[in-house]
C-alpha positions as YAML, in Angstrom:
chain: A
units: angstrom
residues:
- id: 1
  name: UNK
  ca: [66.29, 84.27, 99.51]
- id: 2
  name: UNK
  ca: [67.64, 87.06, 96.97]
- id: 3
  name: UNK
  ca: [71.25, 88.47, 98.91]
- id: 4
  name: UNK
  ca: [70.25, 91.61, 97.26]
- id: 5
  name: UNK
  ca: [67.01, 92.77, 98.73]
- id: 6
  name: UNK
  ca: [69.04, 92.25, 102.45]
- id: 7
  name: UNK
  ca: [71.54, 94.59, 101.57]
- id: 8
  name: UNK
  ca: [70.31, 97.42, 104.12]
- id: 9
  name: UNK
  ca: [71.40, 100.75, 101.28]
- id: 10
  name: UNK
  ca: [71.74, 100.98, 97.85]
- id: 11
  name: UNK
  ca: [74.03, 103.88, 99.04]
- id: 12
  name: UNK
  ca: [76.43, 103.63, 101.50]
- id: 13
  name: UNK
  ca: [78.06, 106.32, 103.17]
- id: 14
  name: UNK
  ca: [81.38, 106.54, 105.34]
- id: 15
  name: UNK
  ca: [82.68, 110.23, 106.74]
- id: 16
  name: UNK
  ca: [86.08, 111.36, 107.70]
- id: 17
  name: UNK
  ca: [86.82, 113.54, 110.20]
- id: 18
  name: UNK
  ca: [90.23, 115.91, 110.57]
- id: 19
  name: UNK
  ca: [92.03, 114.39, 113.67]
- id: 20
  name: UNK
  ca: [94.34, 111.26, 114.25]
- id: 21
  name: UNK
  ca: [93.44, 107.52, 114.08]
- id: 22
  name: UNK
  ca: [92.52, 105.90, 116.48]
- id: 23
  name: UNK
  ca: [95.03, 103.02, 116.99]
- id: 24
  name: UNK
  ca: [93.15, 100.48, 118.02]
- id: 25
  name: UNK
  ca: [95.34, 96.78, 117.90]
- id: 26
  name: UNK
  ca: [98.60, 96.34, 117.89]
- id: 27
  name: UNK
  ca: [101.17, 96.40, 115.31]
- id: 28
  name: UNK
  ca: [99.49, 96.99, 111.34]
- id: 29
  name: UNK
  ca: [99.42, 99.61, 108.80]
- id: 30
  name: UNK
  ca: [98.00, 102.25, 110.71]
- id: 31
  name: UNK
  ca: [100.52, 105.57, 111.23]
- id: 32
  name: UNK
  ca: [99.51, 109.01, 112.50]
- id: 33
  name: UNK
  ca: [98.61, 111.70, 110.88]
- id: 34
  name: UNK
  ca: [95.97, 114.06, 109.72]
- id: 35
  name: UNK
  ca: [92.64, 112.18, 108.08]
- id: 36
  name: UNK
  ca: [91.16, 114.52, 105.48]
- id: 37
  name: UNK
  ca: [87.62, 115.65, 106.18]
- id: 38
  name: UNK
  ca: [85.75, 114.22, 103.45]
- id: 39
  name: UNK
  ca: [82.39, 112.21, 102.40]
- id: 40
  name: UNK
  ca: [82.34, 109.19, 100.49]
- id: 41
  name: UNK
  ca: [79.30, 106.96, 99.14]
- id: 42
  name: UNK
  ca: [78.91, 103.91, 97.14]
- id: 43
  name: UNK
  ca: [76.66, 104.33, 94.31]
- id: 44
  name: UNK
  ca: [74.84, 100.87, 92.99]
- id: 45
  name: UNK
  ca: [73.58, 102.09, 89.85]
- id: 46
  name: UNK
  ca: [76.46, 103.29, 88.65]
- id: 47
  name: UNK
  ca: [79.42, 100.90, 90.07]
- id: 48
  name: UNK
  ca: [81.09, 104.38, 91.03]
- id: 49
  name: UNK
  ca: [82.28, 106.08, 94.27]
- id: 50
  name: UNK
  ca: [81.51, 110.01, 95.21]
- id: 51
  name: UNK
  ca: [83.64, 112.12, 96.68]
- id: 52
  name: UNK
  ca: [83.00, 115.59, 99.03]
- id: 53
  name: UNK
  ca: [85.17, 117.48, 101.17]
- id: 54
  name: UNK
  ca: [83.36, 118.34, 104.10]
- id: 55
  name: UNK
  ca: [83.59, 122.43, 104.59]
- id: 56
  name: UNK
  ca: [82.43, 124.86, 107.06]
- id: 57
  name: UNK
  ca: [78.60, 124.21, 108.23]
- id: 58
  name: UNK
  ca: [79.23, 120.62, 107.24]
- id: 59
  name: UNK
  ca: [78.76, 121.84, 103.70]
- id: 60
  name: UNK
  ca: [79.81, 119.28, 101.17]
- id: 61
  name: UNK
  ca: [81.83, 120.27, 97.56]
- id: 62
  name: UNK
  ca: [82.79, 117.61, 95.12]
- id: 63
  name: UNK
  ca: [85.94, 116.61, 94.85]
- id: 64
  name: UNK
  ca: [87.57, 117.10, 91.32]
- id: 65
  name: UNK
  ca: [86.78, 114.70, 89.46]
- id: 66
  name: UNK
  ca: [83.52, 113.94, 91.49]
- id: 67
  name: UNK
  ca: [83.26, 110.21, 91.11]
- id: 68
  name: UNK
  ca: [85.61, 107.35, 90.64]
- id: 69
  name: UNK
  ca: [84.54, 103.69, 88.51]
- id: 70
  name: UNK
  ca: [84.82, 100.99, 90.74]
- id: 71
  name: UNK
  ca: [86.05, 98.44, 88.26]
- id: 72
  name: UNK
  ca: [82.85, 96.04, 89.32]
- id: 73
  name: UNK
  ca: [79.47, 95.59, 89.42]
- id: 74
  name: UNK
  ca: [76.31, 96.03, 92.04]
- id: 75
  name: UNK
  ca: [78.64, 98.31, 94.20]
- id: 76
  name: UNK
  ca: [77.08, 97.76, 97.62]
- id: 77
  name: UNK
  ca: [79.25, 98.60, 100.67]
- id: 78
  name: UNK
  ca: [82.13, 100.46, 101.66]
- id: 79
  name: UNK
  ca: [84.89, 100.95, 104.62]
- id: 80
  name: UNK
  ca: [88.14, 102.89, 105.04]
- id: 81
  name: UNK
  ca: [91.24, 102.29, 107.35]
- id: 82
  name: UNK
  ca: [91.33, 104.07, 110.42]
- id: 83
  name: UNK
  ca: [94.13, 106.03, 109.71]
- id: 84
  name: UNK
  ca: [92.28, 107.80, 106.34]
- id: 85
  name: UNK
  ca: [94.82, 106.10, 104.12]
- id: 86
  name: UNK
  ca: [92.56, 103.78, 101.99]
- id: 87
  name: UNK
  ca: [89.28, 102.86, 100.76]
- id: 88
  name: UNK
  ca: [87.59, 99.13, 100.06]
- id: 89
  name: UNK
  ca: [84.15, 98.74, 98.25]
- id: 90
  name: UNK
  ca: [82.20, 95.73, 97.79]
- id: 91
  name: UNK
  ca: [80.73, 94.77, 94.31]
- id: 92
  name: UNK
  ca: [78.30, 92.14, 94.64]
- id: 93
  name: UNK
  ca: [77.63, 90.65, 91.64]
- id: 94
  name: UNK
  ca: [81.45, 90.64, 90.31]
- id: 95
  name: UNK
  ca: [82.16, 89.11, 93.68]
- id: 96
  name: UNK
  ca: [85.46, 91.27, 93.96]
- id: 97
  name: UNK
  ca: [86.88, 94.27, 96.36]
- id: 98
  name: UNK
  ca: [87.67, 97.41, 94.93]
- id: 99
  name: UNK
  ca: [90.61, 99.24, 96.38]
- id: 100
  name: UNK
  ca: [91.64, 102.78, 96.32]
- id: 101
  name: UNK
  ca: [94.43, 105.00, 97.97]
- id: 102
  name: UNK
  ca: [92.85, 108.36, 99.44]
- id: 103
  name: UNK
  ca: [94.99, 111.49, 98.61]
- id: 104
  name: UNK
  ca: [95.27, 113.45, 102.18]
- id: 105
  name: UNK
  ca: [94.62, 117.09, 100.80]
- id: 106
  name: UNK
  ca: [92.03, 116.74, 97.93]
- id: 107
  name: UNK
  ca: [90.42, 113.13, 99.05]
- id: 108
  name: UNK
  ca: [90.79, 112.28, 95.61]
- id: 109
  name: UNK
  ca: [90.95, 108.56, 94.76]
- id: 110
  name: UNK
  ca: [93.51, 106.40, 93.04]
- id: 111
  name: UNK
  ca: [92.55, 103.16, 92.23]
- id: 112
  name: UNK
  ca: [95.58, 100.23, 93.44]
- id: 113
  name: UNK
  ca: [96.99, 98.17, 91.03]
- id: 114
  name: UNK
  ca: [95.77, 95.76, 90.77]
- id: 115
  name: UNK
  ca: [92.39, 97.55, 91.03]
- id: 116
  name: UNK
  ca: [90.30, 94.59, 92.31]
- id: 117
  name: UNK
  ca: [91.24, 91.58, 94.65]
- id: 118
  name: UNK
  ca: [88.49, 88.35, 94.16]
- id: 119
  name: UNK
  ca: [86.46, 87.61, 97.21]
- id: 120
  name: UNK
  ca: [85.21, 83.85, 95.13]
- id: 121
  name: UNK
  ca: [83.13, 82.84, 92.81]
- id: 122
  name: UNK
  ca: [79.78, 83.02, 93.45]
- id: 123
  name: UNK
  ca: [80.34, 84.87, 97.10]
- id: 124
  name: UNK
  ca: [77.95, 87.76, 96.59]
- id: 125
  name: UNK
  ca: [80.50, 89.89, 99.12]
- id: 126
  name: UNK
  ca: [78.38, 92.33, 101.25]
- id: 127
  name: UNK
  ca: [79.35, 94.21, 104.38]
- id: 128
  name: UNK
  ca: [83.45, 95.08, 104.47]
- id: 129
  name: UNK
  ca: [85.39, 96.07, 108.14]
- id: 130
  name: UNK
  ca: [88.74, 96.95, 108.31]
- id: 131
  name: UNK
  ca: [90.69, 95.72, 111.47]
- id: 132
  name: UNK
  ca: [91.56, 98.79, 114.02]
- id: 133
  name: UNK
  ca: [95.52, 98.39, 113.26]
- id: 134
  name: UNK
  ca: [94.66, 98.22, 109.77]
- id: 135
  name: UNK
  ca: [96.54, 94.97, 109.51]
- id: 136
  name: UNK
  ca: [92.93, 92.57, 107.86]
- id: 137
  name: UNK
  ca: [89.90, 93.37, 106.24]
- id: 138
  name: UNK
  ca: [87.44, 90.88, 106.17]
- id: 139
  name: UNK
  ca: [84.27, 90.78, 103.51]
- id: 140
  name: UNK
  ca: [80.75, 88.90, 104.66]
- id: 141
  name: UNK
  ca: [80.15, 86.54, 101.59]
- id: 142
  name: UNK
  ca: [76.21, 85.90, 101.56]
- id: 143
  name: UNK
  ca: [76.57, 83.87, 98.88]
- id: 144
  name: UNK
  ca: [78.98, 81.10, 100.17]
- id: 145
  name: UNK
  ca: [77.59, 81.63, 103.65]
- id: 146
  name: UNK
  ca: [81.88, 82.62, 104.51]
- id: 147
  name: UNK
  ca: [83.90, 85.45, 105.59]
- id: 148
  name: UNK
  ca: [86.85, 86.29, 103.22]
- id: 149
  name: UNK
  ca: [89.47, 87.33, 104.48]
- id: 150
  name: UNK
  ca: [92.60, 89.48, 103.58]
- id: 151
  name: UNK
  ca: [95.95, 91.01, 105.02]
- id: 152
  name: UNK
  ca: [96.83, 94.51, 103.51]
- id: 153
  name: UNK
  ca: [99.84, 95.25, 102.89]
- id: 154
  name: UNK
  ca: [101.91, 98.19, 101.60]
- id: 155
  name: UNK
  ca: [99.53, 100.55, 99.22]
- id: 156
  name: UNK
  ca: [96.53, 99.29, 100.39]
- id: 157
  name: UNK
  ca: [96.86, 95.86, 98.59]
- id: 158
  name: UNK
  ca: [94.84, 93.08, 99.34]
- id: 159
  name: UNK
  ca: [96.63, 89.06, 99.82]
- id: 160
  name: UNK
  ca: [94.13, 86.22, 100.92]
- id: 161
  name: UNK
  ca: [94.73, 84.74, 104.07]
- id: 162
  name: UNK
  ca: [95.48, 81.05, 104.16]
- id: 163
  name: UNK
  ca: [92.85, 79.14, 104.33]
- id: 164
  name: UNK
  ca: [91.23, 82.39, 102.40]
- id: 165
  name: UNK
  ca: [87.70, 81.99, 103.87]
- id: 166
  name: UNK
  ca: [85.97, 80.57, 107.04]
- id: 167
  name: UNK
  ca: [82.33, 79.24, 107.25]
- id: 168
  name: UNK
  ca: [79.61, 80.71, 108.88]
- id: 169
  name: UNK
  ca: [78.70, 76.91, 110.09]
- id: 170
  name: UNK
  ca: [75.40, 76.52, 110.67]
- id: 171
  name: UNK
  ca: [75.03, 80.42, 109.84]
- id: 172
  name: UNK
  ca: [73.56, 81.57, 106.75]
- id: 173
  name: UNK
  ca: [73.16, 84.36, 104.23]
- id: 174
  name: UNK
  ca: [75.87, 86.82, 106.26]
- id: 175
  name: UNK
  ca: [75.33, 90.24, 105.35]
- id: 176
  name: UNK
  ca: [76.68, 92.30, 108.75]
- id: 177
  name: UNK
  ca: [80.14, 92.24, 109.89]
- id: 178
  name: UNK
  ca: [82.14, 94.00, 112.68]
- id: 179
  name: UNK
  ca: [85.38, 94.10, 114.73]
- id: 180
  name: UNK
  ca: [85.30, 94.92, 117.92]
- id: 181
  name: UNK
  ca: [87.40, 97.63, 119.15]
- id: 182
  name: UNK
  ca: [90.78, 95.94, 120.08]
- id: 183
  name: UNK
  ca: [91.22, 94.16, 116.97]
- id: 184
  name: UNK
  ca: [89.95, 90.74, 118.88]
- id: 185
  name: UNK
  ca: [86.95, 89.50, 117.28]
- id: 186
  name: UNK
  ca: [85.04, 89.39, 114.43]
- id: 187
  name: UNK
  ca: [80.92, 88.96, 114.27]
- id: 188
  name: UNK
  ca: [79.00, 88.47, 111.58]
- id: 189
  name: UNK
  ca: [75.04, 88.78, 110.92]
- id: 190
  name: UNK
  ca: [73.63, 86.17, 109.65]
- id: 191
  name: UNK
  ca: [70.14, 87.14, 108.31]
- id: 192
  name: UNK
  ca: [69.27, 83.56, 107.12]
- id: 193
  name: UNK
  ca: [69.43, 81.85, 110.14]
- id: 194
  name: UNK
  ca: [68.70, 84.75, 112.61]
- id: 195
  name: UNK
  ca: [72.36, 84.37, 114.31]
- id: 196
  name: UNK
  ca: [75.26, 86.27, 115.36]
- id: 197
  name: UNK
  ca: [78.71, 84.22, 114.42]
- id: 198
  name: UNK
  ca: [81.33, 85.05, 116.59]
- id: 199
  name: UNK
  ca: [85.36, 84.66, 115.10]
- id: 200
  name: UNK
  ca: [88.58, 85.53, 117.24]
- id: 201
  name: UNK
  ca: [90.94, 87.27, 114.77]
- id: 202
  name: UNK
  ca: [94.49, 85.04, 114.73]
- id: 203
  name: UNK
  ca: [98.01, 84.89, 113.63]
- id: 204
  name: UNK
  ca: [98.08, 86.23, 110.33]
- id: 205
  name: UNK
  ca: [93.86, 87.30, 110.41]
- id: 206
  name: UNK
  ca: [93.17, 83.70, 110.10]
- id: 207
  name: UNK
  ca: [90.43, 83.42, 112.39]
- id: 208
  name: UNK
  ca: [88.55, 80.64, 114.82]
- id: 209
  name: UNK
  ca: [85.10, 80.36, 115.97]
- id: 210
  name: UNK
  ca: [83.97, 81.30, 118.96]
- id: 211
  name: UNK
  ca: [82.85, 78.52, 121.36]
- id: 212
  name: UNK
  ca: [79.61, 78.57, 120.78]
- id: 213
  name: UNK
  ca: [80.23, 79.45, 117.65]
- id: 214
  name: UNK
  ca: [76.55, 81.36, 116.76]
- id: 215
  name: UNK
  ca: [74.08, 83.49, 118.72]
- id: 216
  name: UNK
  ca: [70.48, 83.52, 118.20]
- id: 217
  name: UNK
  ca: [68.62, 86.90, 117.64]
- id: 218
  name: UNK
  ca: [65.37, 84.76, 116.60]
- id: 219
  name: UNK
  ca: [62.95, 85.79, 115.49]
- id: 220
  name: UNK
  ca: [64.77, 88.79, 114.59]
- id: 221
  name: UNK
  ca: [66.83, 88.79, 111.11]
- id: 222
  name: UNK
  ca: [69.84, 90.63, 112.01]
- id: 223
  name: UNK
  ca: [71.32, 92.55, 108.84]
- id: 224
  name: UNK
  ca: [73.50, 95.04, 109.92]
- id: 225
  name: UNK
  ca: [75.36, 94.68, 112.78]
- id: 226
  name: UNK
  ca: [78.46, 97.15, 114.79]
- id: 227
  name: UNK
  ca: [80.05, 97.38, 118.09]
- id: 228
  name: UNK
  ca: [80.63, 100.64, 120.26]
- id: 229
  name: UNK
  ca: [83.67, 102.92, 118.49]
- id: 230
  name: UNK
  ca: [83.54, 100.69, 114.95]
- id: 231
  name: UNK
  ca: [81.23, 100.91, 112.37]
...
């Protein structure tokens, strides 16, 4: 099955709102603060991300400059930490994360150094979530049939976990993932095999599965998948 026909948007879109975060976990990265009111989208064709500041009427105005390179290729998907501070994007085909630091007035991005953080070879990363406290993100690899996952530290960098993936099991093609709103668990969508795999989030974001591990949706193919309060 061609990963890239499952991915649900060539353009993916993720809005912030003025306000505080909402500190969901414990512990993390995530401070207070004000979240600048801005629009962001992935945008395949290019491998670049968009900026807008969201004014009055919901009207949108570039930011200056209006799009940033994402250092990779077949830019798919894209999440932000709860507290407004940074920005991951997924880039399919060069299998890597992009990472960016959001500026809190202007929204404009800055690219980390490094710029990119590998998510394996041949792992076709897809769907990206961002852990409430802001402590893991964790990447669905529909290539490898694996989650990938990472702590971030100061700056918005990305370290692998150790071990730096986990199996789907029986689960394939994952292309949906989530975390549920205390930071707990992690469940992916596996469109191959018409499952849900379910993960508890550990010591150091290392995670376990569930017991049972998957959930059938059959005949369903699940592709995108979200729990109430997370994207």
């Amino acid at each position: 099955m061609n990963t890239r026909t499952l991915s649900c948007l060539a353009l993916s879109m993720m809005v912030f709102v003025v306000g505080c975060p909402d500190g969901g976990g414990s512990g993390g990265n995530e401070g207070t603060g004000i979240i600048p009111a801005v629009v962001y989208t992935a945008n395949d064709g290019s491998n670049t991300v968009s900026g807008f500041t969201i004014g009055a009427g919901g009207v949108l105005t570039a930011t200056a400059p209006a799009t940033f390179a994402t250092g990779g290729t077949d830019t798919q998907w894209i999440a932000v930490s709860a507290n407004g501070q940074f920005l991951y994007l997924s880039n399919q085909s060069s299998a890597n994360i992009s990472a960016y630091t959001i500026n809190s007035t202007t929204g404009v991005l800055t690219a980390t150094t490094p710029a990119t953080f590998s998510t394996g070879v041949g792992s076709s990363p897809q769907r990206i979530a961002v852990s409430p406290n802001g402590s893991f993100l964790y990447v669905a690899n529909s290539g490898t049939d694996e989650v990938a996952a990472f702590t971030i530290g100061a700056g918005g960098l990305l370290t692998p976990t150790t071990p730096t993936t986990f199996s789907t099991g029986i689960g394939s093609v994952p292309v949906g993932i989530t975390i549920n709103p205390t930071g707990q668990f992690v469940y992916v969508a596996n469109s191959g095999t018409n499952q849900v795999a379910g993960f508890t989030i550990g010591v150091g974001g290392v995670l376990a599965p569930t017991t049972p591990a998957t959930f059938s949706v059959a005949p369903n193919v699940p592709v995108a998948i979200a729990t109430p309060g997370r994207p």
